[in-house]
N, C-alpha and C positions, 0 to 999 in steps of 0.2 A: 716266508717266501716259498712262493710253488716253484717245485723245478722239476722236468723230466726230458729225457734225450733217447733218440734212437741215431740208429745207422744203419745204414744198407748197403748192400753193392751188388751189381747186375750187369751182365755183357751190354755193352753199346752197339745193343740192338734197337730197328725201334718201334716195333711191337713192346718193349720196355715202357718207351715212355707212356702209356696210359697206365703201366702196372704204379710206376714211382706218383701219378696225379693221386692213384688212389691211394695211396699208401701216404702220404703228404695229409690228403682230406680227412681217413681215418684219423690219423695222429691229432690234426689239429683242432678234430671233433669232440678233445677235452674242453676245448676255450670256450666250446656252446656258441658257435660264429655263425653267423647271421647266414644264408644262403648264398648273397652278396660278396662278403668278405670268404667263403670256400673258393666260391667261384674263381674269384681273383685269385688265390693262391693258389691253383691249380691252375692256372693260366700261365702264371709266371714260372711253374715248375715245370710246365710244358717245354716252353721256350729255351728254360736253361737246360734241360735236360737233351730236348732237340740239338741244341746248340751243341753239347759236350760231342754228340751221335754223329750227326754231320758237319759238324767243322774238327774237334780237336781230333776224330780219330779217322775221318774221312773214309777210304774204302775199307780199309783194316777193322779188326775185333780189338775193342779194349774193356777197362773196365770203368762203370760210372761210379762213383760212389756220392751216398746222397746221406746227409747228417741235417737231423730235425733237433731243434734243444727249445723246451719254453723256456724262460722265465717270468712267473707270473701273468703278464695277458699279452706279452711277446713272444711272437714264434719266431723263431732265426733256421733257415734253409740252406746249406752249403750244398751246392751241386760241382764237383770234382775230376777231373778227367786226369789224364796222363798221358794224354797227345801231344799233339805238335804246336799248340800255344797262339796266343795272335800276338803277330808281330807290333801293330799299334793297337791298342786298347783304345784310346784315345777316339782312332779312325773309326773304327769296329763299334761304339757307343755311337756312333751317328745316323738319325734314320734315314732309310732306306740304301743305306750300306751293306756288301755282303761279297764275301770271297771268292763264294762258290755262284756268279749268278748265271751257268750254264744248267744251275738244278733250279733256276725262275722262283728263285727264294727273294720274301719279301725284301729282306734286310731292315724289319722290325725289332726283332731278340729284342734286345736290351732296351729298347722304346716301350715295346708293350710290358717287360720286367718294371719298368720305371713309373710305368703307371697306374700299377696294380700293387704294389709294395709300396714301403714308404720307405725302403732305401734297398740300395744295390750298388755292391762293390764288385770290382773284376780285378782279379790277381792272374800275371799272365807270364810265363813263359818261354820261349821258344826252344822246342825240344823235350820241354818237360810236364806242359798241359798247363790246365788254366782254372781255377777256384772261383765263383764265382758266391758270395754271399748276400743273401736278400732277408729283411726284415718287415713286418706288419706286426701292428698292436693292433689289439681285437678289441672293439667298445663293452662288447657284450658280456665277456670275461669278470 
């Protein structure tokens, strides 16, 4: 069984988030992933990593922290904050849902996570930030 893991952590800034897509594509450029399947997963790490920037930590500085682990032709992506948490996860997983829509944000996140992985969990809460982990198997692996 192959296995390898990193971690990271970066201000929730978000000039950040292109640094964490790259860093995500690098990593998962062991699995030898189709253009397609990069893409996606950069997409998805977009969004969560967006998400942690403008909602868990809103105008304040915090820190994101971002955990990649294969196993075998599974990549698993934890995106981590330490914000202020969503109050319904439930609500927040609905599209075009969104807290902040005075910043004309889609309220996609977790829509577009959902259909670029083949799974996505959200662990949340209030006061204490919010975990969000997403999975894709790679064919070409």
């Amino acid at each position: 069984m192959f296995k390898n893991e990193m971690k990271l952590e970066f201000p929730s800034k978000s000039v950040n988030e292109s640094f964490a897509r790259v860093v995500v594509a690098a990593f998962a450029s062991q699995l030898d992933p189709t253009l397609e399947e990069l893409s996606d997963v950069k997409t998805a790490v977009s969004e969560a990593v967006t998400n942690a920037i403008i909602h868990g930590y809103e105008d304040a500085e915090g820190i994101v922290t971002l955990r990649c682990k294969i196993e075998d032709n599974k990549l698993t992506i934890e995106v981590e904050d330490n914000g202020k948490g969503i109050e319904n996860v439930e609500l927040a997983r609905q599209p075009l849902y969104t807290s902040r829509p005075e910043l004309e944000r889609s309220g996609m996140g977790f829509t577009v996570m959902e259909t670029f992985m083949d799974s996505v969990e959200v662990y949340s809460e209030l006061g204490k930030g919010t975990k969000v982990i997403m999975t894709k198997t790679f064919k070409s692996a």
